[in-house]
N, C-alpha and C positions, 0 to 999 in steps of 0.2 A: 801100644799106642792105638786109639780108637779111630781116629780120622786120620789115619796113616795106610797107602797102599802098597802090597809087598808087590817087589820087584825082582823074582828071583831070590835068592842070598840076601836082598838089600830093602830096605823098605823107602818108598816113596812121600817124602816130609809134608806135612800139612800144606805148607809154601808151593815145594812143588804140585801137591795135586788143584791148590788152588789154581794155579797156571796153566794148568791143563784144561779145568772149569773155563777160566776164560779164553785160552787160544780157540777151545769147541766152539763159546756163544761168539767169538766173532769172528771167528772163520763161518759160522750158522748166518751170521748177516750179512756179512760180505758174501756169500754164495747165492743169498736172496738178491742182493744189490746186484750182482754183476749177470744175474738170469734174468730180472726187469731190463737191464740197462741192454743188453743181448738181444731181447724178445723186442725192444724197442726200436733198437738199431737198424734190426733185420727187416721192420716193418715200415721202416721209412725206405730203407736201400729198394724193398719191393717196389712200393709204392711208387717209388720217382722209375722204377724200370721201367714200369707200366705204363708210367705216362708218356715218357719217351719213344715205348715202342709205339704207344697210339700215336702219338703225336710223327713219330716217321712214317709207319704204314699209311696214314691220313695225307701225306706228303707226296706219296709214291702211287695212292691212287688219283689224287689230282693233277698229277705230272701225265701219267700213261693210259689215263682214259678219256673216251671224247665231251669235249666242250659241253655237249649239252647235260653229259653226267656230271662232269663236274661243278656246275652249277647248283646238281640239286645237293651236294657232295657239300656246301658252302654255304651257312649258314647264316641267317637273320637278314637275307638277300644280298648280302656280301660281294662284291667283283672276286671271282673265285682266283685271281690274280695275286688282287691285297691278300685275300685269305690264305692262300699259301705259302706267302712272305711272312706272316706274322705266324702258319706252323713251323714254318724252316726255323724262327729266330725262337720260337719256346721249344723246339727240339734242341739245337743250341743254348740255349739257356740251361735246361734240364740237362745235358751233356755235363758243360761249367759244372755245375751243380754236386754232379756224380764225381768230380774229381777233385772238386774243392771239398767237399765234407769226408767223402770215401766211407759212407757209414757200414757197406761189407765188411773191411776189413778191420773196423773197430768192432764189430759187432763178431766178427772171428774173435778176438781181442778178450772181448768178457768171456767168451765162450770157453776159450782155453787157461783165461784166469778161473771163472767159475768152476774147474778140471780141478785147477791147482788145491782152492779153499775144500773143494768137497772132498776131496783124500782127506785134505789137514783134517776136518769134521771127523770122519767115517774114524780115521785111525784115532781120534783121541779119546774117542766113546769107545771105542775098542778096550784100550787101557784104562779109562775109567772104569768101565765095567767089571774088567778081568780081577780075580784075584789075587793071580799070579801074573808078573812078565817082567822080564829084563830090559837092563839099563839102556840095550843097547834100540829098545822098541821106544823108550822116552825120548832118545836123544835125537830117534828119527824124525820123531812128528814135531820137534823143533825145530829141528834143521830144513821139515818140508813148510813149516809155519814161513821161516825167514826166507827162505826159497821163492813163495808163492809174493810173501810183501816186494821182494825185489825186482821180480820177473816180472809181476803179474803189471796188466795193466789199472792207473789208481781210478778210483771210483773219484768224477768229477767234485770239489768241495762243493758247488751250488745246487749238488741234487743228492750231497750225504744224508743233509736231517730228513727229506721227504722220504730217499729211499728206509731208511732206518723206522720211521714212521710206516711205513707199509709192510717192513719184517715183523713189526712186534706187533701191527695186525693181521698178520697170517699167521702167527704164532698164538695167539689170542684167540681166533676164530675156531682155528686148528684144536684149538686146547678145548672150547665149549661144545665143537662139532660129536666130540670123543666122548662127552657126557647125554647133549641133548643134538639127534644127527638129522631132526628134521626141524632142525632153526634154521628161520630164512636170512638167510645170510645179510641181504640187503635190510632187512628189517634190525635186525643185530646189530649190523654199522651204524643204522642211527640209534639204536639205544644207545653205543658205545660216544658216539660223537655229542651226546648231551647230558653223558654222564662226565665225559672227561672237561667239556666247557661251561660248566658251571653250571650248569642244569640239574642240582641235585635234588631229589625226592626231600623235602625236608621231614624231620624225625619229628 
């Protein structure tokens, strides 16, 4: 059997190796998805630290130093009074914030889903690849396949097709860099964005 992979003693059925084809490409996009959503998460979690920590240190030098610093300390000639009531309430507000979204800990979240899908990938190219391997290496990478769906945390429905859309242009890009590696990438995107919205060279 031509499109058949041995597995050991046993060979691996057309069906099965299709399965395998597709647990790789979508464990390949979910690993894209939940590294953007990760790399995202993480950079909003920073960003509100930073402003929190400005927003307190900016608090704590208008409290403990003298009146005529903190004036200059007070900006658009502001009662440096009013101005440090309304940093106390965006420090508090950015607080709320940090504990209503919690984007740290979602952003651990894709991190350690993203852990899960890149085994599932890594092991199923393994056996795709191999000439040889047993039953017992097929049954794993299904069992870490539904392992990774149940655990992992789901990739939001309202940012699937964008995300998905951004895999299959990094796989796309990925794919032209490997032929032509001094295409400018940005210029590429718009070829690609006016080739795929109707923008065709006519024949």
């Amino acid at each position: 059997m031509a499109s058949a992979i041995w597995l050991g003693s046993m060979i691996l059925s057309h069906e099965q190796s299709e399965e395998m084809k597709r647990i790789r490409h979508v464990s390949d996009m979910l690993s894209t998805s939940h590294a953007m959503l990760r790399d995202r998460l993480a950079r909003r979690a920073l960003i509100l630290d930073l402003l929190t920590l400005a927003f307190s240190t900016w608090v704590v030098a208008l409290v403990f130093v003298a009146p005529n610093i903190a004036e200059r300390l007070t900006p658009f000639h502001w009662d440096s009074t009013l101005w440090l009531g309304i940093l106390s309430v965006l420090t508090f507000f950015a607080t709320l914030v940090q504990l209503k979204t919690d984007w740290k800990s979602k952003s651990d979240a894709h991190r350690r889903t993203l852990d899960l899908y890149a085994g599932v990938k890594r092991e199923a190219g393994y056996l795709l690849a191999a000439d040889r391997e047993d039953e017992h290496a097929y049954r794993r990478v299904l069992a870490r396949y539904d392992m990774a769906s149940a655990v992992g945390i789901k990739v939001p429905e309202k940012d699937f097709l964008a995300l998905k859309r951004q895999h299959k242009l990094k796989v796309t890009l990925s794919k032209h860099l490997d032929e032509y590696p001094s295409t400018s990438l940005r210029l590429f995107r718009v070829k690609l964005w006016f080739r795929d919205n109707g923008f065709r060279r006519r024949q």
